[in-house]
C-alpha positions as CSV (number, residue, x, y, z in Angstrom):
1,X,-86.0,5.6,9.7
2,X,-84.0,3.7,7.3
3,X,-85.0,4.5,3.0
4,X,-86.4,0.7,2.7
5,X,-88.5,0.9,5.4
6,X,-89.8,4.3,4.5
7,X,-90.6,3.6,0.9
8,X,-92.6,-0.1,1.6
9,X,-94.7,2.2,4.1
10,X,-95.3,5.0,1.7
11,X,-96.1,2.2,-1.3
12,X,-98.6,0.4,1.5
13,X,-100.2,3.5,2.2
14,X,-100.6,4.1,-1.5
15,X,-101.8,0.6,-2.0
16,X,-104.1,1.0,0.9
17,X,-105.5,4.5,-0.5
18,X,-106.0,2.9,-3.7
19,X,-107.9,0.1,-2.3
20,X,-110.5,2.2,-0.8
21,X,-111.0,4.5,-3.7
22,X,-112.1,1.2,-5.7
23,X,-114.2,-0.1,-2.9
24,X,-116.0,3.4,-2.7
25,X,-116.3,3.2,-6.2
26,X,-117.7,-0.4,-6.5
27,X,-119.9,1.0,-3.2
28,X,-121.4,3.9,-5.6
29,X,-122.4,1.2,-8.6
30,X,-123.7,-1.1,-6.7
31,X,-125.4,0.4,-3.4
32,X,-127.1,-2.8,-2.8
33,X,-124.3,-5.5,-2.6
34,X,-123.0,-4.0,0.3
35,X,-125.7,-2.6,2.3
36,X,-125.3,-1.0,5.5
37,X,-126.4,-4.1,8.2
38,X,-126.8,-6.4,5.2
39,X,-126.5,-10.2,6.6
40,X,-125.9,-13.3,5.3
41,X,-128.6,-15.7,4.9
42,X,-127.5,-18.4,7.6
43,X,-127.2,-15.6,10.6
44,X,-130.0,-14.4,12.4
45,X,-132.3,-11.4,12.5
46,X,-134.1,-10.0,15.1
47,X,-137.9,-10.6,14.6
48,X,-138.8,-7.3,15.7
49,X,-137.0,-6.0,12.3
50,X,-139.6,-7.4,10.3
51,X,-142.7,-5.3,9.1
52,X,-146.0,-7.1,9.0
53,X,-147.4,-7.5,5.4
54,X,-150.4,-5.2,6.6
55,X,-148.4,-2.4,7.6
56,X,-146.6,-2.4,3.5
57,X,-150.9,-3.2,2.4
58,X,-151.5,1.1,4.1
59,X,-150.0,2.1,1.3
60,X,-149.9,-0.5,-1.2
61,X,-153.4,-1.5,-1.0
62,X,-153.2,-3.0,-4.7
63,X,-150.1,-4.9,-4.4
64,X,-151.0,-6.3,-0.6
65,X,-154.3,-7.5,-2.4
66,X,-153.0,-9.4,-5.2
67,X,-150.2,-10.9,-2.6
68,X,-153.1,-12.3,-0.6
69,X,-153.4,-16.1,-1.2
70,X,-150.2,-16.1,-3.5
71,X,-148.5,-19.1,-3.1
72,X,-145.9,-16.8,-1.9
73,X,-148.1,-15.8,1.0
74,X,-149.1,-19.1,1.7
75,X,-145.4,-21.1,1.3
76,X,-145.8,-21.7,5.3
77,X,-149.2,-22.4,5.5
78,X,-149.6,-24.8,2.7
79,X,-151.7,-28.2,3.9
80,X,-150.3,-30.0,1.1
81,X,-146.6,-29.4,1.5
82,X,-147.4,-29.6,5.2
83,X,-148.9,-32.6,5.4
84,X,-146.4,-34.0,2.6
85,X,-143.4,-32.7,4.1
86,X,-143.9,-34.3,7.4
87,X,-145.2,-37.6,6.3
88,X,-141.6,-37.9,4.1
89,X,-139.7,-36.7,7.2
90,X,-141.3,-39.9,9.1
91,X,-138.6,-42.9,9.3
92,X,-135.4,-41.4,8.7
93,X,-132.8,-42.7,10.2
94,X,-129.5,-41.8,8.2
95,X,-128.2,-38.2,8.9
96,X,-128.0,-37.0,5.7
97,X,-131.7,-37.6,4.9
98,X,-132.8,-36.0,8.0
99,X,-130.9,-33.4,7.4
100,X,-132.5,-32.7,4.0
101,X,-136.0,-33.6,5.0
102,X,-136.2,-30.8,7.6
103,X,-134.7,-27.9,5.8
104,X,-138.0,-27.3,3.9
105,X,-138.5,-24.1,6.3
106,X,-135.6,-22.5,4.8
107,X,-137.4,-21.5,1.7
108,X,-141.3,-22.0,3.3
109,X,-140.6,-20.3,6.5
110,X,-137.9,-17.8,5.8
111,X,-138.8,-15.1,8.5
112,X,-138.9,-17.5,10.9
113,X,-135.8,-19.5,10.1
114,X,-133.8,-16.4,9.6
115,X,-135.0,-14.8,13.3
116,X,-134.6,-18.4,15.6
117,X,-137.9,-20.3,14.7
118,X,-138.6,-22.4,13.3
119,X,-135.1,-24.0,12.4
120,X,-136.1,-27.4,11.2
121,X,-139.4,-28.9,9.7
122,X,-140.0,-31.2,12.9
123,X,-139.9,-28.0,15.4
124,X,-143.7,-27.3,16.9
125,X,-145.4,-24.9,13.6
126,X,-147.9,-24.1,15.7
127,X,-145.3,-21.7,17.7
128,X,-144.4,-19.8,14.8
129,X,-144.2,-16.3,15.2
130,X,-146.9,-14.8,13.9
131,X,-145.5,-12.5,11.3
132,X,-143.4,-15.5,10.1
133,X,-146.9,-17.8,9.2
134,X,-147.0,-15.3,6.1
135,X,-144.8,-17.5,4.4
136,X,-142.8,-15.6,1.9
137,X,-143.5,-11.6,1.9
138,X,-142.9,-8.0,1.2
139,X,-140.4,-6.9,4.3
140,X,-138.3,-10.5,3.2
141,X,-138.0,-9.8,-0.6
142,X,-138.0,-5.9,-0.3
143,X,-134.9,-6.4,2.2
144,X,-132.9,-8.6,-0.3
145,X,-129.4,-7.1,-1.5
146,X,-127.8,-10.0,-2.4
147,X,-127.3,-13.6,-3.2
148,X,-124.8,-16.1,-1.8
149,X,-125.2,-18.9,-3.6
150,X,-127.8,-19.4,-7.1
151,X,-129.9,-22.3,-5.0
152,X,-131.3,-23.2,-1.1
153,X,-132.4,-19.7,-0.4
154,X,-129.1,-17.4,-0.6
155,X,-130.9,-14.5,-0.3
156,X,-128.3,-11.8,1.8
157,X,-130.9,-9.1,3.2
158,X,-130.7,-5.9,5.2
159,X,-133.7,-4.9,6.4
160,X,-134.4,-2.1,8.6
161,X,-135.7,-2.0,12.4
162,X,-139.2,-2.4,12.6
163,X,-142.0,0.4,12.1
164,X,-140.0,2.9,14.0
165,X,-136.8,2.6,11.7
166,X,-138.3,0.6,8.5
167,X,-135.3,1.6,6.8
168,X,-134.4,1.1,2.8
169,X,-136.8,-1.0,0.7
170,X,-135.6,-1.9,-2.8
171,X,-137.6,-2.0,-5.5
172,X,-137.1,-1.7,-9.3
173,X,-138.1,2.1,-9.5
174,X,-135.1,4.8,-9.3
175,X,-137.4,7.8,-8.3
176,X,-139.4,6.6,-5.5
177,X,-139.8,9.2,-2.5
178,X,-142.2,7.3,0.1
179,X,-143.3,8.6,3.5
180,X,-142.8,5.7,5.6
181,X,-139.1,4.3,4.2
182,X,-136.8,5.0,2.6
183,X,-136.4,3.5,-1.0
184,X,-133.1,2.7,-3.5
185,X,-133.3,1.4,-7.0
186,X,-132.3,-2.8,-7.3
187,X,-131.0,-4.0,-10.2
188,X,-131.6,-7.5,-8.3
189,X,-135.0,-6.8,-8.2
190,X,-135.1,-7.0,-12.2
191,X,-133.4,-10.2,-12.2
192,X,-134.1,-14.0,-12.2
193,X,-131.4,-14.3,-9.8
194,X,-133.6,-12.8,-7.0
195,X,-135.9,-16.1,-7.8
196,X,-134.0,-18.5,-8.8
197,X,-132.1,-18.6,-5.4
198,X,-134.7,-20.2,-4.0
199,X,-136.1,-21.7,-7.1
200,X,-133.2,-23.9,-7.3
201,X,-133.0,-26.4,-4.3
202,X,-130.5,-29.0,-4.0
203,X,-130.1,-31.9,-1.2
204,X,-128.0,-30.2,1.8
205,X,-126.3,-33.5,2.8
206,X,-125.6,-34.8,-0.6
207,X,-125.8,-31.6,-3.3
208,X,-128.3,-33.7,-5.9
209,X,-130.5,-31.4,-7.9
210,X,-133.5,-31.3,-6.3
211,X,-135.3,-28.7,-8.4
212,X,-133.6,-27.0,-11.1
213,X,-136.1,-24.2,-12.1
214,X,-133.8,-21.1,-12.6
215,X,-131.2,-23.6,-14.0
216,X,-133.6,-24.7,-16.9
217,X,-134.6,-21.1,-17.5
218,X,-130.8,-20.2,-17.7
219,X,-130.2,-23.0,-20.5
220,X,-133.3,-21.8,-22.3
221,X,-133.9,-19.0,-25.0
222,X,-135.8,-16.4,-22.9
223,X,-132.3,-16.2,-21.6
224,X,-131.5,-14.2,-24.5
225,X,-127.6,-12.7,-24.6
226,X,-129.4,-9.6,-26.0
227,X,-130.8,-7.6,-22.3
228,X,-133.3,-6.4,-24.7
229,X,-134.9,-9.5,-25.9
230,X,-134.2,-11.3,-22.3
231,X,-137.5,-12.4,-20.5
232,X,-136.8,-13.0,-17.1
233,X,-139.0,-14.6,-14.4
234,X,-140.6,-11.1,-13.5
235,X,-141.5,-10.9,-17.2
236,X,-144.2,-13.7,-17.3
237,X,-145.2,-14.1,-13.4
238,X,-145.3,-10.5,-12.3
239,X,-147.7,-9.7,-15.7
240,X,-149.9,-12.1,-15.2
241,X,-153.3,-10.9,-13.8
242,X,-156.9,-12.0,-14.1
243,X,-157.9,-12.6,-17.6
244,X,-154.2,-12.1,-18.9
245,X,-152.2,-15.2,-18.2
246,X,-149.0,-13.4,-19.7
247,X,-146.8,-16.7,-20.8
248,X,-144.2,-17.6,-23.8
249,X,-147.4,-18.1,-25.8
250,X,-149.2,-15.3,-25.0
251,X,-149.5,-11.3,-25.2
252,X,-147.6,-9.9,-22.3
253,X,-149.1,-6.5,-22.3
254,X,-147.4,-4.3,-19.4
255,X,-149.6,-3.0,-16.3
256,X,-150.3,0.5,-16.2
257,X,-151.1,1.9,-12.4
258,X,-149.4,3.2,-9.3
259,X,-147.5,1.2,-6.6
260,X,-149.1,3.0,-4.0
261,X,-152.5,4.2,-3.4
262,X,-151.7,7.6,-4.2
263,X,-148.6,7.8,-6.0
264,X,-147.7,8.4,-9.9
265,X,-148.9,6.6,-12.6
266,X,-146.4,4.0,-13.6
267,X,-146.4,2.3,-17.7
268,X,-146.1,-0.8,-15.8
269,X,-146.6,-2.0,-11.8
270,X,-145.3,-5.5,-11.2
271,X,-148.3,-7.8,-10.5
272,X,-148.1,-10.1,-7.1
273,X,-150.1,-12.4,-7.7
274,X,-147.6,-15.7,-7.6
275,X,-149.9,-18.3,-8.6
276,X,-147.8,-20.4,-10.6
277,X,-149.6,-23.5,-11.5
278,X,-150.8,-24.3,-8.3
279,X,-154.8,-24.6,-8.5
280,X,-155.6,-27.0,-5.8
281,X,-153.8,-25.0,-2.9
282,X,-155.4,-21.6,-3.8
283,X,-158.5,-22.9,-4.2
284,X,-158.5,-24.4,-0.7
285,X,-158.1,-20.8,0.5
286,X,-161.3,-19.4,-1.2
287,X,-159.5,-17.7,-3.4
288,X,-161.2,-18.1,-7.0
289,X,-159.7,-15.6,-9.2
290,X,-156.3,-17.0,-8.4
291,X,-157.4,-20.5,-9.3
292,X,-158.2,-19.2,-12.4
293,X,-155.5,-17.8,-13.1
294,X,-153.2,-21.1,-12.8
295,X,-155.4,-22.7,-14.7
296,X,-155.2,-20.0,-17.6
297,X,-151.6,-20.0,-16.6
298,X,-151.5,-24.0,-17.5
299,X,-153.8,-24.0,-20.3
300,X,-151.1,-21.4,-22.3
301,X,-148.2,-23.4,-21.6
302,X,-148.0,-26.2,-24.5
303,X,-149.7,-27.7,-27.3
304,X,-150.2,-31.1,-28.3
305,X,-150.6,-32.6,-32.1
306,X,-150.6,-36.7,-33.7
307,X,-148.5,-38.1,-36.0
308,X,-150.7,-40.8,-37.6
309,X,-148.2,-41.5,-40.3
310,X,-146.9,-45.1,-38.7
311,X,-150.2,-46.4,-37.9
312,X,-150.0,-49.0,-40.2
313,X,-146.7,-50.3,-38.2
314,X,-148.9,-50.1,-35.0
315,X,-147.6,-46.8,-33.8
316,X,-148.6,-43.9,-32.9
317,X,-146.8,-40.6,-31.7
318,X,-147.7,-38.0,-30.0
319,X,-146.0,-34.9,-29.8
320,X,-146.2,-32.3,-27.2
321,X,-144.3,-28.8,-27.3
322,X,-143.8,-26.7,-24.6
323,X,-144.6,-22.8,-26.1
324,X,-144.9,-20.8,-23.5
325,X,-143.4,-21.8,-20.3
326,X,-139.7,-20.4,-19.9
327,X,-138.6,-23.6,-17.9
328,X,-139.4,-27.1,-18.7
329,X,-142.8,-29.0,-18.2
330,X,-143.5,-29.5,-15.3
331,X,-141.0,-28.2,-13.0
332,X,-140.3,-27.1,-9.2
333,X,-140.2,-30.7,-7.8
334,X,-140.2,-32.6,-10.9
335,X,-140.6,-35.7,-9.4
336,X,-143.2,-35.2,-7.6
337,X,-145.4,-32.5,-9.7
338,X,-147.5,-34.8,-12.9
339,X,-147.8,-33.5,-16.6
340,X,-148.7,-37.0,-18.2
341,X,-150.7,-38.0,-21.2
342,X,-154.0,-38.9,-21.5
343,X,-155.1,-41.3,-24.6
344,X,-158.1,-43.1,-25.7
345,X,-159.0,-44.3,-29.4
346,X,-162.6,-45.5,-30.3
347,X,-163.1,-47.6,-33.3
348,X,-165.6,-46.7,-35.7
349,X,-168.5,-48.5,-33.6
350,X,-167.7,-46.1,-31.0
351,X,-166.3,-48.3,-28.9
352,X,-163.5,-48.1,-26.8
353,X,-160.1,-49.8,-28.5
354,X,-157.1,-48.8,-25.9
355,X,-156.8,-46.5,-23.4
356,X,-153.6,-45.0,-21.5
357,X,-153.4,-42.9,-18.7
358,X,-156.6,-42.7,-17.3
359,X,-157.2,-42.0,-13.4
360,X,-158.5,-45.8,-11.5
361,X,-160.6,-45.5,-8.8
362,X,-158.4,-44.1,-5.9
363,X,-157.4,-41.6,-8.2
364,X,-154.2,-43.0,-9.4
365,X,-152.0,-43.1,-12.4
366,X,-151.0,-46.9,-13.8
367,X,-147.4,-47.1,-13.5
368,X,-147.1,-47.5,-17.8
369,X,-148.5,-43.9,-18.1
370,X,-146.9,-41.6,-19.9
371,X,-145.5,-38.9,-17.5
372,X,-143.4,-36.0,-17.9
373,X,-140.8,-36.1,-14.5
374,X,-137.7,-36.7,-13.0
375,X,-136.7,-40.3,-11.6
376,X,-134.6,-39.4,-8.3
377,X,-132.4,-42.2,-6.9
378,X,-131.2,-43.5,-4.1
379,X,-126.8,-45.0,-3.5
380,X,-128.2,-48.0,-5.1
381,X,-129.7,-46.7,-7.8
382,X,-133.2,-47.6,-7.1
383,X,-136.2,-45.0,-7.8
384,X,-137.6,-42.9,-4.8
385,X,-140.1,-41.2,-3.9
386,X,-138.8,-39.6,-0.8
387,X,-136.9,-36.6,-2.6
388,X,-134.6,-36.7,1.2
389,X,-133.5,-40.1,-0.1
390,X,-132.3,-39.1,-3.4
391,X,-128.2,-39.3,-4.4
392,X,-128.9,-39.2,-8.0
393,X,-130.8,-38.0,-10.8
394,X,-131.5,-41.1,-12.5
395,X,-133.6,-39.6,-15.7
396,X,-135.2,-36.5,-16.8
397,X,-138.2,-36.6,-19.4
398,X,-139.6,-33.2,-18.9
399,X,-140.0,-30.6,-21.8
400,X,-137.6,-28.2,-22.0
401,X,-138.6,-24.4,-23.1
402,X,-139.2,-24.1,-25.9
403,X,-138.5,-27.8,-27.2
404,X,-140.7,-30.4,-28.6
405,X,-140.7,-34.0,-27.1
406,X,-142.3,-37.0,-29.2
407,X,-143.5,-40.0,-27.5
408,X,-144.2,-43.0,-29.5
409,X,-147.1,-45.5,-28.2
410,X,-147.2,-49.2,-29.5
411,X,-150.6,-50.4,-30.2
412,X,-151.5,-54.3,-31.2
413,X,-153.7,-53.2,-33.8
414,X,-153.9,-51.4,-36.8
415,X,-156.7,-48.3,-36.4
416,X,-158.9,-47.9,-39.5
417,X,-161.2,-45.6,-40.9
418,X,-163.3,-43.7,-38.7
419,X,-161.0,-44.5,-35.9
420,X,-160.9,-40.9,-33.2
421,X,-157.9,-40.6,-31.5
422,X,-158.2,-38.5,-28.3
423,X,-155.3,-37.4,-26.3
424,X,-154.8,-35.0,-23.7
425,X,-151.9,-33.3,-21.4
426,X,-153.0,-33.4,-18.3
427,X,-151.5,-31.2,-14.9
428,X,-151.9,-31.9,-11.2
429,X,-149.2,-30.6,-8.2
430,X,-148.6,-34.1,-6.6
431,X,-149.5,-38.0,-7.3
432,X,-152.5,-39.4,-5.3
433,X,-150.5,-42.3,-4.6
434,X,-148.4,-40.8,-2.2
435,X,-151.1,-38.4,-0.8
436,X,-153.1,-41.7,-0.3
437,X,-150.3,-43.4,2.0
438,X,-150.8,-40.5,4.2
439,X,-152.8,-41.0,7.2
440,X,-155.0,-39.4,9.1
441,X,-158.1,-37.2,6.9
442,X,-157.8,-37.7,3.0
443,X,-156.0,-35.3,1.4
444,X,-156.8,-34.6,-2.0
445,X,-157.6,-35.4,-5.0
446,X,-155.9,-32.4,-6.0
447,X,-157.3,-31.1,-9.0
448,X,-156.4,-31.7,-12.8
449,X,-156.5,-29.4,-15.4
450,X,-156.4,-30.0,-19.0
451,X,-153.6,-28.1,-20.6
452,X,-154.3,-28.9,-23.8
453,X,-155.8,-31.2,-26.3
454,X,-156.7,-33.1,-30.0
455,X,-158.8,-35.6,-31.5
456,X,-158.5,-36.8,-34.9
457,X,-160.5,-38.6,-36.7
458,X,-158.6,-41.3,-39.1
């Protein structure tokens, strides 16, 4: 063998040795990016790999409980985003916008999607595995490893083979030692990235921001350089718990219990409750406590004051801060979800002056109300509803966390003394004008909550 051959195979070899020493030791500090069988979130599972939630509720009782009703749980089964979804899928015609429209399952149906069906919005629902009509749940999110992207669900998972070989669930405990599983510590677990991969959704066909909800929480201060100080998703939703609402504004004391029914006491057991701010879907289940706790979750998410300094020049502003949300107000689909003012002035007389943003008949906002949202647009540049439609962000009003936003409302008259100024931030998940162009049985009014309030008396 000549010398020059010899020495570029020796230097290979070494390069090749070296190489796997650093992969072994990237392996060993981070155990779950590169799983054993982990898979990449557009390839398929087997269904049969999947554990039923109520297999994982035999030993965590608790947990399985509070998961009940989530809007986690119910992601698939929702009549609202159901009814909506399909109604907005109705009519398309260009490819890009069908393409969008039916890839709704990807983050509502993820069992399903990920093992064969359904694969688009428009497949028969009423054939979906059974297992996979529990919408989002503990065998998906306790199988994650890894993202591949920070939006459209690029969860990579690894989950195990069913009852007879459950496999490794991770978790954010490094001491676990359960029965059924096996168990590894998941630094992913303790991290907004494991949400905000489906918490950020962008059009497939034409990459517009969709919903930007780990983005906003990214730009905002809870995303504080210091770990220490950082509050991350898990740090206000997965406190939360009846009679605690555990938000910016609030105490966010930690939940002492076990994560099984008989294992060690814990200073804090994530909660699973996943309510969010949704109070009309939960409801619809039966589920009080859980509709409570949106609206506590809402009612501890911003304040609202007057500035009656320019009345004289006919103005009046209203200022609204957002104190305890870690994203902006509203968000998730920002276009279609409605945080708007309310605002009414009496004279002294006790009558009625002006009014803005007061619900007509068919439940309805005027089109000069005063809403918190996203405008999406289509090539043209014109407004849509249909979020499939939308090329473009055309403007963004929502309140930031952490940010104050001031609105200023012309009147054509000058309020006097004894004038009360009432004005109130109002919530509901979706507008009742598009849920009225829906046919078939009415659906709604969704409810609306009163996040916050003030009257002043001039």
């Amino acid at each position: 063998m000549k010398k020059g051959v010899r020495y570029f195979r020796v230097t290979g070899l070494i390069f090749l040795a070296a190489g796997l020493l650093l992969m072994a030791a990237f392996v060993a500090a981070n155990p779950a990016v590169v799983a054993p069988g982990a898979v990449a979130p557009d390839k398929k599972f087997k269904l049969d790999q999947f554990i039923e939630p109520a297999t994982c509720g035999g030993c965590h009782g608790k947990i399985q409980e509070q998961w009940t009703h989530s809007m986690h749980n119910l992601s698939h089964k929702d009549p609202v985003y159901n009814r909506v979804a399909k109604f907005l899928r109705q009519g398309l015609t260009q490819a890009g916008e069908i393409q969008e429209a039916e890839s709704c399952v990807k983050c509502h149906t993820p069992v399903g999607v990920i093992t064969g069906f359904p694969e688009k919005l428009s497949d028969d629902l009423s054939r979906t595995p059974e297992i996979a009509t529990h919408g989002i749940q503990c065998d998906y999110c306790h199988s994650a490893v890894d993202t591949t992207r920070m939006y459209n669900n690029g969860l990579v998972l690894s989950p195990g083979n069913g009852e007879d070989d459950p496999g490794v669930k991770y978790g954010p405990f490094d001491d676990c030692e359960p029965d059924f599983h096996e168990a590894a510590f998941s630094k992913l677990h303790q991290s907004a990235e494991i949400c905000g991969t489906c918490h950020n959704v962008k059009h497939v066909a034409f990459g517009t921001d969709l919903e930007t909800t780990y983005t906003e929480w990214a730009n905002s201060p809870y995303n504080d350089p210091d770990t220490e100080k950082r509050v991350v998703c898990q740090g206000c939703h997965m406190y939360q718990r009846p009679g605690i609402p555990a938000t910016g504004s609030t105490d966010r004391p930690e939940n002492p219990g076990t994560a099984t029914d008989d294992s060690v006491e814990r200073p804090h057991i994530f909660t699973h409750y996943f309510v969010g701010g949704n109070t009309g879907v939960t409801g619809q289940f039966g589920d009080k406590a859980k509709q409570d706790m949106a609206v506590a979750r809402l009612q501890n998410a911003a304040t609202i004051s007057l500035n009656t300094e320019k009345l004289a020049q006919k103005q009046l502003e209203v200022r609204v801060t957002n104190t305890g949300a870690g994203h902006s107000i509203p968000t998730g689909v920002g276009d279609l979800r409605q945080v708007w003012l309310e605002i009414s002035i009496l004279d002294a007389d006790q009558h009625l002056v002006f009014q803005s943003g007061f619900l007509d008949q068919k439940k309805e906002l005027a089109d000069d109300t005063i809403i918190f949202r996203t405008v999406l647009g289509d090539v043209q540049g014109n407004p849509v509803v249909n979020l499939a439609k939308a090329t473009q962000v055309l403007s963004d009003n929502r309140i930031p966390a952490g940010q104050m936003v001031t609105q200023t409302i012309s009147l054509d008259f000058n309020p006097g003394k004894n004038f009360v100024i009432t004005a109130r931030l109002l919530y509901r998940g979706m507008p009742q004008k598009l849920l009225n162009r829906i046919p078939g049985e009415p659906l709604g009014p969704l409810p609306v909550v009163e996040m916050a309030k003030v009257i002043q008396t001039i």
